[in-house]
C-alpha positions as CSV (number, residue, x, y, z in Angstrom):
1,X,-0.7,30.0,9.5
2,X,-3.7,28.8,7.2
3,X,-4.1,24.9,7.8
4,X,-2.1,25.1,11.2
5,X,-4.1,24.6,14.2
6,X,-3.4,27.2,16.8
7,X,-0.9,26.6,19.5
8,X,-1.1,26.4,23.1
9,X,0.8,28.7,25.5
10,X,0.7,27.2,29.1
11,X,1.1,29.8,31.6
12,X,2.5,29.2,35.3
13,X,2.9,31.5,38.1
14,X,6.5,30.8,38.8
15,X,9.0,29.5,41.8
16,X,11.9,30.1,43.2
17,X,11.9,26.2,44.1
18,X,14.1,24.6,41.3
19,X,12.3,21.7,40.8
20,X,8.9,23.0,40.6
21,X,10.1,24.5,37.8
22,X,11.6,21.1,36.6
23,X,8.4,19.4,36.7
24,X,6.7,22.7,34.8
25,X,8.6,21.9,31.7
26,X,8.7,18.4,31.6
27,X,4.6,18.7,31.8
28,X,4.7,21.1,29.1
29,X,7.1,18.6,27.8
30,X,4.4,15.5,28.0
31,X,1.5,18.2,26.8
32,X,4.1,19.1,23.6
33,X,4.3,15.0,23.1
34,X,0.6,14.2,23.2
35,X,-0.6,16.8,21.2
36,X,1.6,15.7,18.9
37,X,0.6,12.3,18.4
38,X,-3.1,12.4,18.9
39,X,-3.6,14.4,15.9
40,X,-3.5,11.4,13.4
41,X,-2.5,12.8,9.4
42,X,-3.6,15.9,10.5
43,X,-0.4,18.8,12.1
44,X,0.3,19.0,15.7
45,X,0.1,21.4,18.0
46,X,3.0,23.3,19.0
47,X,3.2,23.7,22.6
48,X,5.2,26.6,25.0
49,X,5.2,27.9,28.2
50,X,6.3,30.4,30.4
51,X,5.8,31.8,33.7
52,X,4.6,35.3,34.9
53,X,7.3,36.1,37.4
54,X,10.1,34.5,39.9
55,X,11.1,31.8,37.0
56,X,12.4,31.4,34.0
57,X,11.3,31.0,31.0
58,X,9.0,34.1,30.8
59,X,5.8,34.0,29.4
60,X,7.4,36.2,26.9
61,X,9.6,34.1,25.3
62,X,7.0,31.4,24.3
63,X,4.9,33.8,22.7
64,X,8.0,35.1,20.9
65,X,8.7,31.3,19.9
66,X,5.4,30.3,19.2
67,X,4.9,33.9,16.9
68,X,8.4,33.1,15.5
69,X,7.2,29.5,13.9
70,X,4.1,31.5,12.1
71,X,1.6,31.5,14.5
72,X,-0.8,35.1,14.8
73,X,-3.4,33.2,17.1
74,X,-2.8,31.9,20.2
75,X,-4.8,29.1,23.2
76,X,-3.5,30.3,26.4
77,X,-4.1,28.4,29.6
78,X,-3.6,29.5,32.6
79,X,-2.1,26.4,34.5
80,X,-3.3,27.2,38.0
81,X,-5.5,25.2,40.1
82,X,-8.6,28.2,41.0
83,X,-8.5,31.7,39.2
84,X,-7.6,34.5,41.9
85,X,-5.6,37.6,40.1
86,X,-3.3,35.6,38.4
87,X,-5.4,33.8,36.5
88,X,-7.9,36.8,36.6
89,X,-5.5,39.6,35.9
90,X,-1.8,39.4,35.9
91,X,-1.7,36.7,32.9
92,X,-4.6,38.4,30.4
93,X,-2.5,41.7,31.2
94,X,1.1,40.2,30.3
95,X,-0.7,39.3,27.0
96,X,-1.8,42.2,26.6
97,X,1.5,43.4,26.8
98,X,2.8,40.9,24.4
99,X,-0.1,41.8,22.0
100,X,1.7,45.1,22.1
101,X,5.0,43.6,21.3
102,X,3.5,41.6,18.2
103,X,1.0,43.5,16.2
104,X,-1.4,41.7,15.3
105,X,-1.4,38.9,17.6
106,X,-4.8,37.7,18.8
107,X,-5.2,35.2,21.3
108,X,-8.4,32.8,22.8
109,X,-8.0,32.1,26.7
110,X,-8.6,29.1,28.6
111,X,-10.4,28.7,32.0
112,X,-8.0,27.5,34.9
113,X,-8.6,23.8,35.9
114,X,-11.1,24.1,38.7
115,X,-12.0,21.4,40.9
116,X,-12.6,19.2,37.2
117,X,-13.6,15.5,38.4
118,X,-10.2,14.0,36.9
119,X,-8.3,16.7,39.4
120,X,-10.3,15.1,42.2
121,X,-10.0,11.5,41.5
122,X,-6.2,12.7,41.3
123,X,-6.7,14.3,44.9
124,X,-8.0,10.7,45.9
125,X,-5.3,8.8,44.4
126,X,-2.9,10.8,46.9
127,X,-4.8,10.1,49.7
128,X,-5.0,6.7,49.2
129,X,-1.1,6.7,48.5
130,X,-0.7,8.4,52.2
131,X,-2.9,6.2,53.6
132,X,-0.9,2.8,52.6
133,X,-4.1,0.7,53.3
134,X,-5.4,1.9,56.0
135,X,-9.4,2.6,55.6
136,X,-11.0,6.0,54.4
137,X,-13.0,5.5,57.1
138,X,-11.8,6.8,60.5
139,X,-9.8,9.9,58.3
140,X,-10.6,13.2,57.9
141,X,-9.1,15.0,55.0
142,X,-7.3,18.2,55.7
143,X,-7.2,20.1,52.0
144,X,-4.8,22.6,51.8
145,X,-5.2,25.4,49.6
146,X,-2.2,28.3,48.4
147,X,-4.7,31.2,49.7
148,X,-5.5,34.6,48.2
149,X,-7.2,37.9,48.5
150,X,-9.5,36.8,46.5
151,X,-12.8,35.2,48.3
152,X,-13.9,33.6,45.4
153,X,-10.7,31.2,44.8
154,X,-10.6,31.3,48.5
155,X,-14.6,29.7,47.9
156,X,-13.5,27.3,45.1
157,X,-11.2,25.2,47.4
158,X,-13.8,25.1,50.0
159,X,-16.1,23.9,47.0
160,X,-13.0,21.3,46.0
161,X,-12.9,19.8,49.3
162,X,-16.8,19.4,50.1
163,X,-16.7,17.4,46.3
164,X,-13.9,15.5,47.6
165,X,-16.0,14.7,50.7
166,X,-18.6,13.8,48.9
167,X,-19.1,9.9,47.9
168,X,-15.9,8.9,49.2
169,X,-15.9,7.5,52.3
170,X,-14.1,9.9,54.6
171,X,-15.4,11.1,58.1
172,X,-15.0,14.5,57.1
173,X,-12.5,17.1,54.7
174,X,-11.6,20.2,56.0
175,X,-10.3,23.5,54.6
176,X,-7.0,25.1,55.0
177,X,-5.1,27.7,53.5
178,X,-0.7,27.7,53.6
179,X,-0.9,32.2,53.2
180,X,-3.5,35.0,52.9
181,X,-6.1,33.5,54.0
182,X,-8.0,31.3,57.3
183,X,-7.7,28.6,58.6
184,X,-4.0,27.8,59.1
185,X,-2.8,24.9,58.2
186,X,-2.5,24.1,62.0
187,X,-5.8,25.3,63.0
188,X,-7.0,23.6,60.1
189,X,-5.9,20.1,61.6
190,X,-6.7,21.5,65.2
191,X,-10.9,21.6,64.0
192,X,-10.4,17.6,62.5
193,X,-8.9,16.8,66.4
194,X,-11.5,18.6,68.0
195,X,-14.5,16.9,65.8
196,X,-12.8,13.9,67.1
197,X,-10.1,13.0,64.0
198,X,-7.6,10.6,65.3
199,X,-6.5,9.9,61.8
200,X,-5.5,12.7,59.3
201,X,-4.3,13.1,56.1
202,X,-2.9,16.7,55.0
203,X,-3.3,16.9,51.5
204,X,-1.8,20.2,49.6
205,X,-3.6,21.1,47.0
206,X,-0.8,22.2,44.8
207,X,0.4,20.9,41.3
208,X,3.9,21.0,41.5
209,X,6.6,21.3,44.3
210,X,7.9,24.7,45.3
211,X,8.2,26.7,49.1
212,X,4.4,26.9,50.2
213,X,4.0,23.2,49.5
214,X,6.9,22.4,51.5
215,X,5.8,24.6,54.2
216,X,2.7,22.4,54.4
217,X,4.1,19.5,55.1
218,X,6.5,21.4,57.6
219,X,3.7,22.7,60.0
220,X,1.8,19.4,59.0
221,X,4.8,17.7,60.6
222,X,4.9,20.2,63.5
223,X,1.4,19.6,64.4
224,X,1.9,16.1,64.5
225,X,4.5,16.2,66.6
226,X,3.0,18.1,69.5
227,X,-0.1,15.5,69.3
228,X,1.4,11.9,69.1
229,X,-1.8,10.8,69.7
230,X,-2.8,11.8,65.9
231,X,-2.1,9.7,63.3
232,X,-1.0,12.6,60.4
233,X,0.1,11.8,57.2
234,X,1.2,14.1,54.4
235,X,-0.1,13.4,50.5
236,X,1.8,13.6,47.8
237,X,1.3,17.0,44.9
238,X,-1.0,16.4,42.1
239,X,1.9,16.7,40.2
240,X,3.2,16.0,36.0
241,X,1.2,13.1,34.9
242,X,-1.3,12.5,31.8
243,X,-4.1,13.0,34.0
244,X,-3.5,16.9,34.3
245,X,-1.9,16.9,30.7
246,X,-5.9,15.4,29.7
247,X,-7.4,18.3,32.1
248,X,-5.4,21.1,30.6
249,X,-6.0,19.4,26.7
250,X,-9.9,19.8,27.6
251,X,-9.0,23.5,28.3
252,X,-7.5,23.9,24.9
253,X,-10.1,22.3,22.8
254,X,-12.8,24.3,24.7
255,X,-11.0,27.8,24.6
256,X,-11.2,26.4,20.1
257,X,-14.4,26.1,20.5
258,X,-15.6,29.3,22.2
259,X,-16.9,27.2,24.7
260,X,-15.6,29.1,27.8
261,X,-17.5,29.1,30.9
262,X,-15.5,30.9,33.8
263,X,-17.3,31.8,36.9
264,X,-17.8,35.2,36.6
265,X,-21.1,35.5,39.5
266,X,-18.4,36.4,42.6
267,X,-16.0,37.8,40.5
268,X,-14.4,40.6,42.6
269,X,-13.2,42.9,39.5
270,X,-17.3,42.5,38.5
271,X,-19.3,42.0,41.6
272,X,-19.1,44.6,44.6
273,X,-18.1,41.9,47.1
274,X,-17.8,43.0,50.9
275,X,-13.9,44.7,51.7
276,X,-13.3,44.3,48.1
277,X,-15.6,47.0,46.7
278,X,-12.3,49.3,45.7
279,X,-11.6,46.2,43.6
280,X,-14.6,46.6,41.0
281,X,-13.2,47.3,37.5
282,X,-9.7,48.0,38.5
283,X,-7.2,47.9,36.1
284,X,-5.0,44.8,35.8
285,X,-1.0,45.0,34.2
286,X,1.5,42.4,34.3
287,X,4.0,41.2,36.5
288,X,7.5,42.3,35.7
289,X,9.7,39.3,34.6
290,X,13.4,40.1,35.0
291,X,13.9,38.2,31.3
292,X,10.7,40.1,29.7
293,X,12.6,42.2,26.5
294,X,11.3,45.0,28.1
295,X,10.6,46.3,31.3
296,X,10.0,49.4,33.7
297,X,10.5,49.8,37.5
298,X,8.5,46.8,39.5
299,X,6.2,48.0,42.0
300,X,2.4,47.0,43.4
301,X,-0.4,47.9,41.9
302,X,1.7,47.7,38.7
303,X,1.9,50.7,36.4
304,X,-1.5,50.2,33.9
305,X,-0.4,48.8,30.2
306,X,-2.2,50.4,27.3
307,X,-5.7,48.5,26.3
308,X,-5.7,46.3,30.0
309,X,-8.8,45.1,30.8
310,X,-10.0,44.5,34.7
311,X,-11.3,41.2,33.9
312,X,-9.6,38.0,31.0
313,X,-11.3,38.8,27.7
314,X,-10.5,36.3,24.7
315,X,-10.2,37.7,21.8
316,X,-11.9,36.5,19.1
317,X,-10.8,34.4,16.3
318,X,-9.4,36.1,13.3
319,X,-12.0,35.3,10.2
């Protein structure tokens, strides 16, 4: 609507954990509240979210909300910590399902978060929580990472954890990955003991609570428990807080401004990378939601939706 600013349309993956969902909405909650209030005399910003599978509410019923209050342009971003195929594919192709749904509906889209500087001072504050004093020096880091197919969000968290290295005072940060990908969690922590750890600090890199965060913690426990002589501690999530709500606000404004700068260089839907040539320019399509108004038969690689591109395209502005 003329004079309205556009809204935002947070997107999360989804859980079957019920209070990672819990702490999805009250962050789009805090995100509703802020943006809100910091806009002075001038209208807020009305704020949904949804997720692309496993949870409730679908991404399609904030579009339908956000469309039903007047709204023809949308700021979608992607609420994940690296962009693999979710971020990549399955969320541009759910719009472009929804785009279907709502002729006329145009919509500008967001990088995911990255490893942005506020993220890893948040990553800090964790580890600083776990360790209850004691020094960063004499700890290696263990950062954990979901995992993917994808070897560039596989490369990111590698990238996150040599930053958090970096200027902080640890002995060392090492990679791990809870599914899909290597190192295991447990051989993860086994490289910090062999480099000579004695003190470490498994930190999942994860926003909110659901299984695979759990899991970490599980076989973080587990490995602790067959070397007593290893002082492991567990962080905390990054989790809801005003930090994040700042990070994904930064997204918003730059997604307005056109100012979008996704890493695009090891892209595997652009660049032939090696066991991932077959992936160049494939098509990406939504993941079926079990709420979504409508819906086929579920099955991977998903059936192609009319106008899906292989790669997120914003679409521009309406003059």
């Amino acid at each position: 609507m003329t004079g309205r600013p556009s809204p935002l349309l947070i997107v999360g993956h989804g859980t079957r954990d019920a209070g990672g969902v819990a702490e999805f909405t009250a962050f789009v909650q805090r995100l509703g509240t802020q943006l809100s209030t910091r806009q002075g005399t001038q209208p807020g910003i009305d704020v949904a979210g949804g997720f692309i599978e496993l949870s409730r509410p679908p991404l399609a019923d904030g579009v339908t909300r956000l469309v039903a209050a007047g709204h023809r342009h949308l700021v979608v971003v992607p609420l994940v910590l690296v962009a693999a195929g979710h971020g990549k594919g399955d969320i541009p192709a759910a719009m472009a399902r929804e785009q279907a749904r709502h002729p006329g509906l145009t919509y500008s889209y967001g990088r995911s978060l990255w490893p942005h500087p506020t993220l890893l001072e948040m990553a800090t504050d964790r580890v600083d929580v776990a360790l209850d004093g004691a020094p960063r020096a004499g700890t290696t880091v263990v950062l954990v990472g979901r995992g993917s197919t994808d070897p560039d969000a596989n490369a990111e968290v590698v990238k996150t954890a040599r930053l958090l290295w970096d200027g902080r005072g640890y002995d060392d940060v090492q990679t791990g990955f809870i599914s899909l990908a290597r190192p295991s969690v447990p051989e993860a922590m086994e490289r910090a003991r062999l480099l000579g750890a004695r003190r470490i600090v498994v930190a999942p890199y994860f926003l909110f609570s659901g299984v695979l965060p759990d899991r970490v913690g599980l076989q973080a426990r587990e490995f602790a428990a067959e070397r007593p002589d290893i002082d492991v501690r567990v962080a905390g999530l990054l989790g809801d807080c005003d930090e994040l709500a700042d990070v994904v606000t930064e997204r918003y404004h730059e997604a307005i401004a056109g100012d979008i700068r996704m890493n695009c260089d090891t892209c595997l839907y652009r660049v032939a990378l090696p066991g991932h040539e077959h992936r160049v320019g494939a098509p990406q399509t939504p993941h079926h939601h079990p709420d979504d108004p409508v819906h086929g038969h579920h099955s991977h690689p998903h059936d192609p939706v009319p106008g899906d591109h292989p790669h997120p395209v914003a679409q521009p502005a309406p003059a």
